[in-house]
Backbone as CSV, one residue per row, in Angstrom:
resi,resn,N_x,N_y,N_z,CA_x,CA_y,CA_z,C_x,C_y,C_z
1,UNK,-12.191,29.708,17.170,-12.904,30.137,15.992,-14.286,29.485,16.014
2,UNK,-15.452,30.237,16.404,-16.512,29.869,16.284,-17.323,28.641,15.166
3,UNK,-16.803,29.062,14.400,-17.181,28.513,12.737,-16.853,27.112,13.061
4,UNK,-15.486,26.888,13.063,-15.594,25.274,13.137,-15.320,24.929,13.941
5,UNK,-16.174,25.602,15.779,-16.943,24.813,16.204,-18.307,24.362,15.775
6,UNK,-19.019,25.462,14.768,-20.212,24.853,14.422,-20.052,24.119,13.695
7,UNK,-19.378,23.804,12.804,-19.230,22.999,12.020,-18.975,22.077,12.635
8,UNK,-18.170,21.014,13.853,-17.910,20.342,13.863,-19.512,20.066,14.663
9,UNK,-20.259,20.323,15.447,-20.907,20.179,16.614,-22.123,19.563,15.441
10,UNK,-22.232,20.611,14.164,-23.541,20.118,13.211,-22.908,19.190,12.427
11,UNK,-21.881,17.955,12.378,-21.210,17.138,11.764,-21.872,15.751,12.562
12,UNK,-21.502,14.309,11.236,-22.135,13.442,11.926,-20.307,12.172,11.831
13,UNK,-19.650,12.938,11.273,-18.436,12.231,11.131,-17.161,13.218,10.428
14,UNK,-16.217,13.062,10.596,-14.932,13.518,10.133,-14.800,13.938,8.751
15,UNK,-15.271,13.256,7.913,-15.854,14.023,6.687,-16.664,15.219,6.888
16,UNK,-17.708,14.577,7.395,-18.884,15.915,7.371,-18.402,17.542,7.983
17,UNK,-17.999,16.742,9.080,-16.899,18.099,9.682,-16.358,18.990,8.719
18,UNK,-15.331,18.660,7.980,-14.605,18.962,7.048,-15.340,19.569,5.613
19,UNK,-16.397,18.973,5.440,-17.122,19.631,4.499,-18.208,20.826,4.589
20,UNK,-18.661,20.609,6.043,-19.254,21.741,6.549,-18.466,22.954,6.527
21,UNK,-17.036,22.715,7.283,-16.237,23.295,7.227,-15.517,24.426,6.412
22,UNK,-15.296,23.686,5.222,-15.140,24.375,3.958,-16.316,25.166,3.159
23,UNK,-17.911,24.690,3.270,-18.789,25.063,2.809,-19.113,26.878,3.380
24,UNK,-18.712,26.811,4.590,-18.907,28.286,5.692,-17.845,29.225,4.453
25,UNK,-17.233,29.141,3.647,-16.169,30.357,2.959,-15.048,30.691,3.994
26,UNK,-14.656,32.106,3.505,-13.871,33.123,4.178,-12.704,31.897,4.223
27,UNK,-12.311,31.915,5.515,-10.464,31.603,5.627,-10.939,29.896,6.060
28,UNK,-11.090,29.486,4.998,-11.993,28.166,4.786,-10.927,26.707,5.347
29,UNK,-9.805,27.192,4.597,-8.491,25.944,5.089,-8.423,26.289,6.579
30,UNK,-8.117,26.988,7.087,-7.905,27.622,8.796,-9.094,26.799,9.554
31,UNK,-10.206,26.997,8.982,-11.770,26.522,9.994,-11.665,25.364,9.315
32,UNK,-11.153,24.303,8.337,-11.235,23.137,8.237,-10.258,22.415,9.162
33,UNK,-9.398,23.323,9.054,-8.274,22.977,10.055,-8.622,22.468,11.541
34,UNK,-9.036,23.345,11.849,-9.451,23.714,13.325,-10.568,22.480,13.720
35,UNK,-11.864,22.576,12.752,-13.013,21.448,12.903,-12.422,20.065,12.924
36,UNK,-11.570,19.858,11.487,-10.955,18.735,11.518,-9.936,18.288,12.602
37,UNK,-9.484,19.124,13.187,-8.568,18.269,14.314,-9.539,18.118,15.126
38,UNK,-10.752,19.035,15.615,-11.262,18.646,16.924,-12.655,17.160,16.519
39,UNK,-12.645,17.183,15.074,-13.783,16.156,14.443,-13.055,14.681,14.780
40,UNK,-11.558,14.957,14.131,-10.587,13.697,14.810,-10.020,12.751,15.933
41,UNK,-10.516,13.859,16.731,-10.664,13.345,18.442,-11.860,13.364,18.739
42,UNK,-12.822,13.667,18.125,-13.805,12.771,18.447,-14.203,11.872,17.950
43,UNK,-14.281,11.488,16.511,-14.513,10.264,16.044,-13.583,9.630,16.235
44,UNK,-12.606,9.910,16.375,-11.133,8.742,16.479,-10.503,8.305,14.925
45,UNK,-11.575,8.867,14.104,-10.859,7.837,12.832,-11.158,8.596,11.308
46,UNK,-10.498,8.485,10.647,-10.266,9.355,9.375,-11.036,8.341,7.974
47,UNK,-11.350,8.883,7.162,-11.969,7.857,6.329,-10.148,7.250,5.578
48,UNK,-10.505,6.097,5.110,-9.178,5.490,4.754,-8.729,6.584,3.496
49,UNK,-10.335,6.821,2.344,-9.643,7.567,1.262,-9.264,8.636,1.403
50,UNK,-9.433,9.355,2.195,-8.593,10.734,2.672,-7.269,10.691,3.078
51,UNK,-7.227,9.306,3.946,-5.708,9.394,4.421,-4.962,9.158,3.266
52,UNK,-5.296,7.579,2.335,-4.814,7.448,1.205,-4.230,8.953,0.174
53,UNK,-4.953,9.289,0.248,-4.908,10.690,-0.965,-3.972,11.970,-0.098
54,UNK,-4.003,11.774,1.037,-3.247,12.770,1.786,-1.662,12.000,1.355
55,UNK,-1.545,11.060,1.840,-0.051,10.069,2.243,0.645,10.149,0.896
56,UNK,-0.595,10.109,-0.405,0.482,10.420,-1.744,1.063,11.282,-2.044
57,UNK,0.257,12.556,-1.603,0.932,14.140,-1.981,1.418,14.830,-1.076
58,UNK,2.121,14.015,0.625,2.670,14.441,1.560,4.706,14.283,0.580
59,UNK,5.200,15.375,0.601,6.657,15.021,0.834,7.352,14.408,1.726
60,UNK,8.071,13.505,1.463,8.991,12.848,2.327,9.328,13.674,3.871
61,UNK,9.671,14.670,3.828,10.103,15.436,4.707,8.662,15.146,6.164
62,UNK,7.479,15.849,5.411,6.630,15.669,5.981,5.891,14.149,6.615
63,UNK,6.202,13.455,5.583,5.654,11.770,6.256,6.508,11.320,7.273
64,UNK,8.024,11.972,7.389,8.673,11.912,8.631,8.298,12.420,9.841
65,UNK,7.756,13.496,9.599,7.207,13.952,10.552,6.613,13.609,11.338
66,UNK,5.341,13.104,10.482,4.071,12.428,10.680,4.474,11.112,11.520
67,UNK,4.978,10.681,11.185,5.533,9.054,11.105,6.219,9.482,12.777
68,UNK,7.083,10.034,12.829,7.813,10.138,14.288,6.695,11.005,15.429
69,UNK,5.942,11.831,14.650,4.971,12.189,16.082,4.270,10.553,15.992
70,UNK,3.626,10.191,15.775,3.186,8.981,15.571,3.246,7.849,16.481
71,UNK,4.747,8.011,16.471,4.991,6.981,17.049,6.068,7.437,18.877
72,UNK,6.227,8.815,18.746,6.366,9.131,19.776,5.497,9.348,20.356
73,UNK,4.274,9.694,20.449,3.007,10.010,21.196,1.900,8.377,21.307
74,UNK,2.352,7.402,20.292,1.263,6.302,20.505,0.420,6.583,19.852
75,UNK,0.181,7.241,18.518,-1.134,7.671,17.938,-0.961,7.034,16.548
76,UNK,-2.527,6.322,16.824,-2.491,5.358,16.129,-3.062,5.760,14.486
77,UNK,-3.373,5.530,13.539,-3.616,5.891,12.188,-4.827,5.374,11.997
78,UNK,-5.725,4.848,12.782,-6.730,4.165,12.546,-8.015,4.595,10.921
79,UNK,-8.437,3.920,10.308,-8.794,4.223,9.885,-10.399,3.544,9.524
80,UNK,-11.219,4.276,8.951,-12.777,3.804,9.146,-13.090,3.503,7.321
């Protein structure tokens, strides 16, 4: 998806990504999606208050998830 590659390429961090992201319209969660995973491997690191605010309104089900790719792959939670 073109879009958020531009978005991520005109980004200066993982936020920005993400807000560029969403700012483009149309199928806005999909291209945040997309920017944000590839914004995440490149900066390496998530702002803490995003993760914070994600980790409260994840269901259990899902923080398992999270939690076992996690730690089956070595990926670390780092945060900036």
């Amino acid at each position: 998806m073109p879009q958020a590659i531009i978005a991520f390429l005109e980004s200066e961090s993982f936020e920005d990504a993400i807000r560029k992201a969403i700012s483009i319209g149309g199928d806005s969660d999909t291209i945040a999606c997309i920017a944000g995973g590839i914004a995440q491997a490149y900066y390496k690191e998530i702002p803490g208050f995003i993760v914070d605010r994600v980790w409260l309104i994840l269901d259990s089900g899902l923080k398992r998830i999270l939690y076992n790719f996690n730690e089956r792959f070595n990926v670390s939670m780092r945060l900036s």
